[in-house]
C-alpha positions in Angstrom: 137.1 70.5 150.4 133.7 71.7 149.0 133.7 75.2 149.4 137.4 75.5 147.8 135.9 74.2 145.1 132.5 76.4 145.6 134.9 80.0 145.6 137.0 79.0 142.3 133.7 78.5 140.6 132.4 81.5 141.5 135.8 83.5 141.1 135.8 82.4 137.4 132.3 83.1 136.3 130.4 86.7 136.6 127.8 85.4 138.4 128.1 86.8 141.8 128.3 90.7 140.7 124.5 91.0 140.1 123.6 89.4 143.1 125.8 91.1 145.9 125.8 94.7 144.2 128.8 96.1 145.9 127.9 94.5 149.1 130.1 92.0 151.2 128.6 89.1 152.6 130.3 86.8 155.4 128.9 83.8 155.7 129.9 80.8 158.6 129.8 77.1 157.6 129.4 76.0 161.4 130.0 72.1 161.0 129.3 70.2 164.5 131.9 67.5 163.7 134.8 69.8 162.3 134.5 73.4 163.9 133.9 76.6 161.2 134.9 77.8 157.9 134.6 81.5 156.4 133.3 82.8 153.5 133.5 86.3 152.5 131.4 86.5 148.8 131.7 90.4 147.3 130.9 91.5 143.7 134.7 91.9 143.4 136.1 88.2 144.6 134.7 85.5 146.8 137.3 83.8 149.1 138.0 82.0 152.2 138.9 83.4 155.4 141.4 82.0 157.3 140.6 83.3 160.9 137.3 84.3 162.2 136.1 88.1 160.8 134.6 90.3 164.0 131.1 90.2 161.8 129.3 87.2 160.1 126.2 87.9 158.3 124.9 84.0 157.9 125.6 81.3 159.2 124.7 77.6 158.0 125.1 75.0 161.2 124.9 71.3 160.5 127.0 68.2 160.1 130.0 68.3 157.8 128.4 65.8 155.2 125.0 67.6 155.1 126.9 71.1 154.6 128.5 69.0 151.6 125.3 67.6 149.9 124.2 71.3 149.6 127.5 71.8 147.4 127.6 68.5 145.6 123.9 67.2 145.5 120.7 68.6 143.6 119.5 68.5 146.9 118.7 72.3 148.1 119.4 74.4 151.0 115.7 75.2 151.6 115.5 71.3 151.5 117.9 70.5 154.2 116.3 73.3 156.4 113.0 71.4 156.2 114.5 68.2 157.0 115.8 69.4 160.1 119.7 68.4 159.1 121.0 72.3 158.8 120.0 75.2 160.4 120.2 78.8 160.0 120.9 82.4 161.4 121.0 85.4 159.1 118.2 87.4 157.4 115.9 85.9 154.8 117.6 88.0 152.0 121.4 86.6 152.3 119.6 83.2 152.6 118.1 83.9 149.2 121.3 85.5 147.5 123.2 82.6 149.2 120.9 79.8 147.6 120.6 81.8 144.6 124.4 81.7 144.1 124.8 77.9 145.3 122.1 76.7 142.5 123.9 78.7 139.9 127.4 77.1 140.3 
């Protein structure tokens, strides 16, 4: 699964603490074939949820192979916005922390 593989990258590296900050960020991977998956990123430790948190901060909609390319492609978030094959909810600043962290790993 791509975003297993998306938290132990960011778990090992120190990437995440300058972006976050002390802050906690939930973000739902809403995939219209598979149902959702739950991120929580914090400067501490990113991981996934296993039941749905009473807050989500973001949230990424799209088909379960389009959610992947963002992980395993060159092929940016911004990119599949534009194309129409993901879609968002969430402030413009977690989209930029979130894109920032994606393009890093």
């Amino acid at each position: 699964m791509f975003l297993t593989t998306f938290v132990s990258s960011l778990n090992k590296g120190n990437l995440i603490t300058p972006i976050l900050l002390k802050r906690k960020l939930i973000v739902e991977f809403r995939s219209t074939d598979k149902g959702s998956h739950f991120l929580e990123l914090s400067s501490s430790e990113s991981k996934l949820l296993s039941i749905q948190p009473v807050h989500v901060d973001f949230v990424i909609e799209g088909e379960e192979s389009d959610l992947e390319e963002v992980f395993l492609h060159p092929i940016s978030l911004k990119q599949l916005i534009s194309f129409g094959k993901l879609s968002i909810k969430g402030s413009y600043r977690d989209f930029l922390r979130l894109e920032a962290l994606i393009k890093l790993i």
